[in-house]
C-alpha positions as a Python dict, from the first residue, in 0.01 Angstrom:
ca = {
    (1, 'X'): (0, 0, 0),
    (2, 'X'): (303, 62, -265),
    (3, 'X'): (150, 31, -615),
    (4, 'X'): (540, -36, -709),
    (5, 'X'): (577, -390, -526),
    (6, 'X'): (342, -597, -773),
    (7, 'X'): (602, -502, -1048),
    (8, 'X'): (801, -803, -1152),
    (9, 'X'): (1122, -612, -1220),
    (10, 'X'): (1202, -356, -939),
    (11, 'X'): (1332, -27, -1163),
    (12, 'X'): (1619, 43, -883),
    (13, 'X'): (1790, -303, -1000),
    (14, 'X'): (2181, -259, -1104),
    (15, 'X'): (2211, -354, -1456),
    (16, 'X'): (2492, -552, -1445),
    (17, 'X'): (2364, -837, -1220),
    (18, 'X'): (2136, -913, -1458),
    (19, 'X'): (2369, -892, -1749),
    (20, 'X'): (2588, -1120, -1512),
    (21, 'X'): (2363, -1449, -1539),
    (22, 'X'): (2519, -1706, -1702),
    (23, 'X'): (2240, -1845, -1846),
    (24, 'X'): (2217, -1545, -2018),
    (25, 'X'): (2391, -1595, -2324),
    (26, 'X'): (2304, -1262, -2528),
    (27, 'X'): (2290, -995, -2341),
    (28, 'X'): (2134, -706, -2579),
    (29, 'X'): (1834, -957, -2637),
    (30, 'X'): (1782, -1013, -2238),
    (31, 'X'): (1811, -575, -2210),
    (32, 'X'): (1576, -558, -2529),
    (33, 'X'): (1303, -777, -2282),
    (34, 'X'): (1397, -580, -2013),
    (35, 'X'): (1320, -228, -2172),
    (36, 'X'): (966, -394, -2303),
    (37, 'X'): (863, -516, -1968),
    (38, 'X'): (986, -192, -1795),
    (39, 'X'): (813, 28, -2039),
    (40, 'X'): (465, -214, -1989),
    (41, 'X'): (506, -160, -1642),
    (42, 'X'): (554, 196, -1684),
    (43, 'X'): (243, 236, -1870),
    (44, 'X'): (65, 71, -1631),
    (45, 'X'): (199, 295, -1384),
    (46, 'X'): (104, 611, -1580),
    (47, 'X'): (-249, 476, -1581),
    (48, 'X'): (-258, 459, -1240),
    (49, 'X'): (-113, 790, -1187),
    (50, 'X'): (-413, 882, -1414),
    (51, 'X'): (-627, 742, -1197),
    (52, 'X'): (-518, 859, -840),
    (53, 'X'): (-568, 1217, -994),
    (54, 'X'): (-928, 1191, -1136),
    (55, 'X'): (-989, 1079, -740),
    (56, 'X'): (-852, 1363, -624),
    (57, 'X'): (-1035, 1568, -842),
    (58, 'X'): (-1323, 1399, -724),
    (59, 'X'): (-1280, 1466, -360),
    (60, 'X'): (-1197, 1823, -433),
    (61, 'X'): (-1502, 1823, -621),
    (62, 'X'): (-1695, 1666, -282),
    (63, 'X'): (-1532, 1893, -65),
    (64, 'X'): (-1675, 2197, -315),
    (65, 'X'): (-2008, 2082, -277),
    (66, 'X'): (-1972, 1984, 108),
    (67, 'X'): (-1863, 2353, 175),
    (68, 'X'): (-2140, 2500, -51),
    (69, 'X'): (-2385, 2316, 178),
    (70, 'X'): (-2214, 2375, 536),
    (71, 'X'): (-2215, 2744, 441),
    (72, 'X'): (-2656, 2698, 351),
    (73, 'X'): (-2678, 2481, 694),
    (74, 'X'): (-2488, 2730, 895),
    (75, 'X'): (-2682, 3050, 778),
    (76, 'X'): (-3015, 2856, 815),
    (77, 'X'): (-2926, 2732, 1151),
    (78, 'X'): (-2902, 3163, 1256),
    (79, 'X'): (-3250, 3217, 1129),
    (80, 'X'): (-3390, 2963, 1310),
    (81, 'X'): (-3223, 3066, 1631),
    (82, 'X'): (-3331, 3388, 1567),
    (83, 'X'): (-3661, 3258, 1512),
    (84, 'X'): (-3629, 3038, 1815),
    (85, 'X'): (-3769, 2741, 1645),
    (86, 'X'): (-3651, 2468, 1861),
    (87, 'X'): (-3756, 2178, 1556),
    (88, 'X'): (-3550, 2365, 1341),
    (89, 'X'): (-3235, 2445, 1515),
    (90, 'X'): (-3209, 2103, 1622),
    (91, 'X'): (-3201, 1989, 1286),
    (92, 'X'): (-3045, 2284, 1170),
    (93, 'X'): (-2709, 2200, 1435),
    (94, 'X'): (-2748, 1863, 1298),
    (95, 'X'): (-2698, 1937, 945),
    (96, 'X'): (-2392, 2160, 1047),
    (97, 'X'): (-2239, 1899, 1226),
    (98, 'X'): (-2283, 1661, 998),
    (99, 'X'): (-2144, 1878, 705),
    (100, 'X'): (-1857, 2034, 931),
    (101, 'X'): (-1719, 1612, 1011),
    (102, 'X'): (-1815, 1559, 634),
    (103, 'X'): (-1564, 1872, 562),
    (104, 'X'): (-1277, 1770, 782),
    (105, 'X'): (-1276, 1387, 677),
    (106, 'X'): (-1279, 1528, 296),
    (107, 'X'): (-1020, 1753, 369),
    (108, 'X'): (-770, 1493, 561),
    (109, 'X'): (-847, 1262, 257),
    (110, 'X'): (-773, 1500, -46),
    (111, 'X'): (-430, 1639, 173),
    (112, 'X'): (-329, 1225, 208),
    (113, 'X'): (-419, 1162, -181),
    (114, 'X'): (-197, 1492, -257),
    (115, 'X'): (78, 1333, -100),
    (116, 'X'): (44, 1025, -262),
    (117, 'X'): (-49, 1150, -577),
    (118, 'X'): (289, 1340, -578),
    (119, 'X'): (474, 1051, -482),
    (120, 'X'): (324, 874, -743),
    (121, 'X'): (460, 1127, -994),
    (122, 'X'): (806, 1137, -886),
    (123, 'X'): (826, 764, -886),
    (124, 'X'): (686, 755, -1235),
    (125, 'X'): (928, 1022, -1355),
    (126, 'X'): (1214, 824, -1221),
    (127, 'X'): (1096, 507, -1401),
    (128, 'X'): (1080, 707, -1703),
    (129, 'X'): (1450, 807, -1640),
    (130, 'X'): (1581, 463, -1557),
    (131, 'X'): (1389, 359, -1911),
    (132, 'X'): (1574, 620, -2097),
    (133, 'X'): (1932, 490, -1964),
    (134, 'X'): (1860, 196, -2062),
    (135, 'X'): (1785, 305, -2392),
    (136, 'X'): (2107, 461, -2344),
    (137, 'X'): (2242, 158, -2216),
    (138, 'X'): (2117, -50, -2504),
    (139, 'X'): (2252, 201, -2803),
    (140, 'X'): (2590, 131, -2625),
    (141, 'X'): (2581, -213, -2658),
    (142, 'X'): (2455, -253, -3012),
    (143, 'X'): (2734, -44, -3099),
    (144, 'X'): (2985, -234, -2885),
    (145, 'X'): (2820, -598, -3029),
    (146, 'X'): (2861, -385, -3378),
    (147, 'X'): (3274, -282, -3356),
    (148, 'X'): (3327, -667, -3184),
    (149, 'X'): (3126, -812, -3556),
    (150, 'X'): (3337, -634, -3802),
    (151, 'X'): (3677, -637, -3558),
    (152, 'X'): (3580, -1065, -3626),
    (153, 'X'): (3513, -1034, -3981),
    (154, 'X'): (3850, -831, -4029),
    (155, 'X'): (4051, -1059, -3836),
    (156, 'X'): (3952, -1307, -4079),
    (157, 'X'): (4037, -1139, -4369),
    (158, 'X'): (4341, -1006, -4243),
    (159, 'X'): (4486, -1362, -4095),
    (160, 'X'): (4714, -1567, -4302),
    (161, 'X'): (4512, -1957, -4245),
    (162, 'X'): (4215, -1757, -4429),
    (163, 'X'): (4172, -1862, -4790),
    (164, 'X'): (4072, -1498, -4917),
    (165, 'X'): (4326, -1316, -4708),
    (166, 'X'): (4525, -1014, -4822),
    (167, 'X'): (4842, -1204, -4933),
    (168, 'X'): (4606, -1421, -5163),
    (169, 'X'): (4438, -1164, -5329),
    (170, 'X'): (4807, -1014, -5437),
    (171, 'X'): (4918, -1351, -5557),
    (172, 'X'): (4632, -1350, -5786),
    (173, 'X'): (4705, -983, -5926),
    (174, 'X'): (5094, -1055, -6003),
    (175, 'X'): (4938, -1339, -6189),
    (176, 'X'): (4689, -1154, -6398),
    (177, 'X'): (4923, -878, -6424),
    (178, 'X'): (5189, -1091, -6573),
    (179, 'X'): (4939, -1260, -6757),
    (180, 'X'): (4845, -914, -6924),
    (181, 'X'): (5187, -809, -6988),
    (182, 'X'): (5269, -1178, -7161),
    (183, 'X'): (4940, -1126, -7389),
    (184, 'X'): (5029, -735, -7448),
    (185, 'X'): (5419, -881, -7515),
    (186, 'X'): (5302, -1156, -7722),
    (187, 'X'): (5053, -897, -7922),
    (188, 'X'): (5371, -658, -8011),
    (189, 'X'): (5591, -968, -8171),
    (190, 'X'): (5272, -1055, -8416),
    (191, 'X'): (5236, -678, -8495),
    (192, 'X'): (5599, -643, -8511),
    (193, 'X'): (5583, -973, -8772),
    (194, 'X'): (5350, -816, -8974),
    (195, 'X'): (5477, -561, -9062),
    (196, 'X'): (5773, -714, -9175),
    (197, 'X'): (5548, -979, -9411),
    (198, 'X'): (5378, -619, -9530),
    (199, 'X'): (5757, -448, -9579),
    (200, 'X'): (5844, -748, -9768),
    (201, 'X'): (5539, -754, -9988),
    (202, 'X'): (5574, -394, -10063),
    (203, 'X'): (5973, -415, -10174),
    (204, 'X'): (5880, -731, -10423),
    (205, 'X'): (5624, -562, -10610),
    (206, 'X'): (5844, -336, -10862),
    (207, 'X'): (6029, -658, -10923),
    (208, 'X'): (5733, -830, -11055),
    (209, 'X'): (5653, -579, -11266),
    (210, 'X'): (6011, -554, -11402),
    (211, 'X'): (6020, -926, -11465),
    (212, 'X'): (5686, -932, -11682),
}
């Protein structure tokens, strides 16, 4: 059975037919739920790769132990034909056979959950792969949704029906700056007049005196 066809998004999928819905009205959110449920199902996978290896190890472990005991049956099976105890090389050849079918179904199992167990791992390095581009694939469109944002925002401010455009803001400056220059122009005259009340003061004092 493939472990792969309960998954609710199928890994191998093009990108862009999803992206293509029209439903779909933001795409970077439907990728964002598409990374999370690819990376759940990814874990899950992992776990199960986890798995099919601890029952491997247990089979090899079987097959150990199966061996171990073939080898005991086999040399006890010689001393009893030596012996020519009939009891006990019956039961003896029994044994042996038993362990020897024992040893070649344990064997054909652990070579078949190898295989899979390999297959497994290639699968669940290529989901990890496909996960990754789409990281990839995700960094490309934040940036793209990113350059479209402050392209809009500049448009704005650049075009002429906006109320805080360019050509605005420099009406506003000639104003203040002539505004300045009237205030600075208007501050000369008055210390301009002074000085001519203080010049006039100054040249009517000896008179005073004079006239006392």
């Amino acid at each position: 059975m493939n472990l792969f066809q309960r998954f609710r998004y199928t890994i191998e999928a093009d990108l862009h037919q999803v992206f293509d819905k029209k439903e779909q009205k933001n795409p970077i959110a439907m990728l964002n739920q598409y990374i999370r449920e690819a990376e759940k199902q990814t874990e899950q996978t992992g776990k199960l790769l986890e798995r099919q290896g601890q029952l491997k190890e247990k089979l090899e472990v079987e097959f150990k132990e199966n061996a171990e005991l073939l080898a005991k049956r086999e040399a006890q099976l010689q001393l009893a034909i030596t012996s020519s105890e009939q009891d006990l090389i019956e039961f003896a050849t029994d044994e042996v056979a038993a362990y020897t079918a024992r040893k070649n179904t344990l064997q054909s199992s652990i070579e078949s959950s190898t295989r899979e167990y390999f297959e497994l791992e290639r699968k669940f390095e290529t989901m990890k792969h496909k996960i990754k581009d789409m990281k990839v694939r995700q960094l490309q469109l934040m940036g793209k949704e990113n350059v479209t944002r402050a392209h809009h925002q500049m448009d704005g401010m650049l075009a002429k029906n906006n109320k805080t455009n360019f050509e605005d803001l420099e009406s506003y400056i000639d104003k203040l700056a002539f505004q300045i220059d009237k205030d600075h122009e208007v501050t000369t005259f008055e210390a301009r007049l002074a000085a001519l009340e203080k010049n006039a003061t100054d040249d009517s004092s000896p008179l005073l005196i004079e006239n006392k």
